[in-house]
Structures are given as C-alpha cells and as structure tokens.
N, C-alpha and C positions, 0 to 999 in steps of 0.2 A: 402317514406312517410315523410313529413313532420314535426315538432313539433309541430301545431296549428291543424293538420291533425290527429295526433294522437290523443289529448286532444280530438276531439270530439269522436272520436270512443271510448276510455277510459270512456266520458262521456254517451254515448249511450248506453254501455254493463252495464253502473255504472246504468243508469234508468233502463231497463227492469229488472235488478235485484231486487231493491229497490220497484218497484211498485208491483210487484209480492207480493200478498198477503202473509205474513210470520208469524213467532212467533213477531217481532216486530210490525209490523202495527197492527196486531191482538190486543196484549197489548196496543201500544196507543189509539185505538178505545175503549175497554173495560174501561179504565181509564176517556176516557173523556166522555163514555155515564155512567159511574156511579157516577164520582165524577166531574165532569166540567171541561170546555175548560181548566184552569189553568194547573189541573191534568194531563191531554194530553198533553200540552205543556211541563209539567215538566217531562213527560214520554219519550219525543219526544228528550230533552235538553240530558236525561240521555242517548238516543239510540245515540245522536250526539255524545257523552264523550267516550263512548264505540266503534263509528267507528273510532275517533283519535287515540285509544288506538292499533283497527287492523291496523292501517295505518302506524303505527311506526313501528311494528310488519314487517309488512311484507318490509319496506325501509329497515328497521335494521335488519333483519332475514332472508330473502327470502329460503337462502340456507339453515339453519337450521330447518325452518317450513317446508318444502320440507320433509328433512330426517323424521322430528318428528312426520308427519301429519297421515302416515299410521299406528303407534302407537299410539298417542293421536285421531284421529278421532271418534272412534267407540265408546270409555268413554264419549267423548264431546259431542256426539250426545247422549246416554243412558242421561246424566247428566240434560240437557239442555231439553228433554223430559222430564225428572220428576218435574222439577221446575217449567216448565210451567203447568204441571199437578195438582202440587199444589194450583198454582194460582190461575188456571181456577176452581178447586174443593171448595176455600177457595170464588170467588165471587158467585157461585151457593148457598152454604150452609147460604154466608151473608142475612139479612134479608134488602137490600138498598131500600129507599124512599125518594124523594124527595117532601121535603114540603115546600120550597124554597130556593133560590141563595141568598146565603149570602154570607161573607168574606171568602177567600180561606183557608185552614184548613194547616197551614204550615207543621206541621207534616204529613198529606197525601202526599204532594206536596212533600216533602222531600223523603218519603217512593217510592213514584213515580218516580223518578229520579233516586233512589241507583236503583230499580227494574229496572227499562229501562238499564241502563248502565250494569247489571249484565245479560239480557236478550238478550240482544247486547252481551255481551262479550263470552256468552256461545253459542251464534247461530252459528250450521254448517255451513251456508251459507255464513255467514262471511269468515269463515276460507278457507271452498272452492274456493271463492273467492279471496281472497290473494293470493292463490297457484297458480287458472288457469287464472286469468285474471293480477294483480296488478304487478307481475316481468314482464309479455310482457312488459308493457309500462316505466318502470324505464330503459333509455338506456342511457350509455355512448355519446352514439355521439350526444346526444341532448345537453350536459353539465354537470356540477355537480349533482349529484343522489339529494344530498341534496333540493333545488331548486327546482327538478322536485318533490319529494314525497310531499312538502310543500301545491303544487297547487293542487296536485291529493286527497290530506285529505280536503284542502278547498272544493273544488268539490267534494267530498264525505258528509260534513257535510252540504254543501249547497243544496247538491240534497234531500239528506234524511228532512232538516227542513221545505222545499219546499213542498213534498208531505206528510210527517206522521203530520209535523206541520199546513198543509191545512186541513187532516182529523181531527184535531185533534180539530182546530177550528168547523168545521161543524162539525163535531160530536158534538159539546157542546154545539151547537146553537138549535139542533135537541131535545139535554136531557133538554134544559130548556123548550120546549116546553111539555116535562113529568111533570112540576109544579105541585104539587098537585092532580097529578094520580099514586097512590101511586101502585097501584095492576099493572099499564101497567109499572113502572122505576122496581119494582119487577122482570120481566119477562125479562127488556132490562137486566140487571145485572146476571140473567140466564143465557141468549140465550150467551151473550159475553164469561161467566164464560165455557160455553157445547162448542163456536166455540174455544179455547183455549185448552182445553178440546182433541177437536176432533184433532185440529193440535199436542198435544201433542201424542196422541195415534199411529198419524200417524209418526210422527217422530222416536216415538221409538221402530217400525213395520221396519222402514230403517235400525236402529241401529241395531237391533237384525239379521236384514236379511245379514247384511253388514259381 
C-alpha cells in the first residue's frame, strides 16, 4: 500500500466515524438550534481543539494509550455520560425563545467552545479510535511519524469542520426560521436537550455493562 493509498483509507474510516451520529454532532446540533449558527460553529471549533488534542495523543502515546486504555476506558466512558447528561437535562429544564437574531452572545459562544472541546475530549469514540484505527496508519516506512500525524490531525479537523460545521450552519438557518415561535424553539431546545439525554443514557448502559 501506498502512502497516498493509505491516506484515503485513513480518510474513509476517519468519515464513517465522524458522520455517525455521536455525543459530538448531537451537541453541535443542540447548540445551533437553540442558540444560532455562531453557537455551532463555536461548538464545532471546540470538537476541532479537542480532536488535535487526541491526535497528539495518540502520535505521542500510542503505546502507552494502548496499556492505559483498559483502565482508563470504563471511567471515560461512566464520566463522559454524566456530562452530557447534564447538558442534555440543563437545556430541557431551560426555558429558550427565540424573539430574534441579534449579535452573537460572546460569552455563550465561549461557553460553546470550552463545552465542545471538553465533549470531544471525554468522548469514547475518540479514544477508541486512537487505539484501533490511528497507530495502523503512523508507519515508519512512509517516513518521519512526525510529518505523517501532522496531515492525519489536518484531515481529522478538516473532516470533522466539513460535516458538524455543515450541520451546524443548517441547523441555524432552520432555528432562524423559529423567529418569533416562541412555544415550537421551546420544544426544539427540549427534543435536543432528551436526544443528549438518550445518547447519554445509552452510553452509560456501555460503561456499566463493560
């Protein structure tokens, strides 16, 4: 196989993962149908922050996320189902309305971003990932490791801003059209806060059975 050979099989395994609905895409859809395309975007920027961070990880680590992972896995995943349990419970109980698209609220924007990057950081699938897919592709005979993890984190951030940062604009395009329907952006702000909700329930249904 190749080196250009690789990269797209690298690239292929890296989308069907990413598109698989997850606790990340979930959050950036809830972010931009309650608080605007901005909000998504900055949720989207933070899940980017947080795949550089596995990506380092696992150039830098490989062998020690290996050993570490059957101990740390089963906490990360319990952990990472509570938070998003949080989340998903704290936009249900919010009372959100939209009465118009005004200037972006930097401190949500903000808040959006640390959450993305922490929701990233604590997602199993990440981690799983690291372990069975991201050592295949770092090989010696291709050249310096360095070089190759540089392009494989680019191609990780550019796949992920491609598809959470696509929904994240249409999702926002979709809640502007909530303007002023104050009882149906009520119910979007729900239904996101219960599908968060459910993904948490079900993740920590894994954890406990693992």
């Amino acid at each position: 196989m190749t080196y250009t050979e690789s990269l797209w099989l690298y690239f292929t395994l890296l989308f069907g993962i990413i598109v698989v609905p997850g606790m990340d895409m979930i959050f950036v859809l809830a972010n931009a149908l309650t608080r605007g395309r901005t909000a998504g975007l900055a949720a989207t920027a933070g899940i980017m922050l947080g795949g550089l961070v596995h990506s380092i990880y696992g150039a830098l680590g490989v062998g020690l996320l290996a050993t570490l992972m059957p101990v740390l896995f089963k906490p990360l995943l319990i952990v990472g189902a509570l938070y998003m349990a949080w989340i998903g419970v704290s936009l249900m109980k919010s009372s959100i309305t939209v009465d118009h698209v005004g200037p972006a609220d930097t401190r949500s924007n903000w808040e959006a971003f640390r959450r993305g990057a922490v929701t990233c950081l604590i997602n199993p699938k990440a981690y799983l990932f690291m372990l069975a897919v991201y050592p295949q592709f770092l090989r010696p005979d291709f050249g310096p490791l360095g070089p190759q993890a540089a392009v494989m984190a680019a191609m990780t951030a550019g796949t992920q801003f491609a598809i959470y940062g696509g929904l994240a604009v249409a999702a926002g395009r979709a809640r502007n059209l909530l303007v002023g329907n104050g009882t149906a952006t009520i119910w979007v702000g729900r239904i996101a806060g219960l599908l968060l909700l459910a993904v948490s329930v079900l993740t920590l249904w894994e954890g406990i059975r693992a």
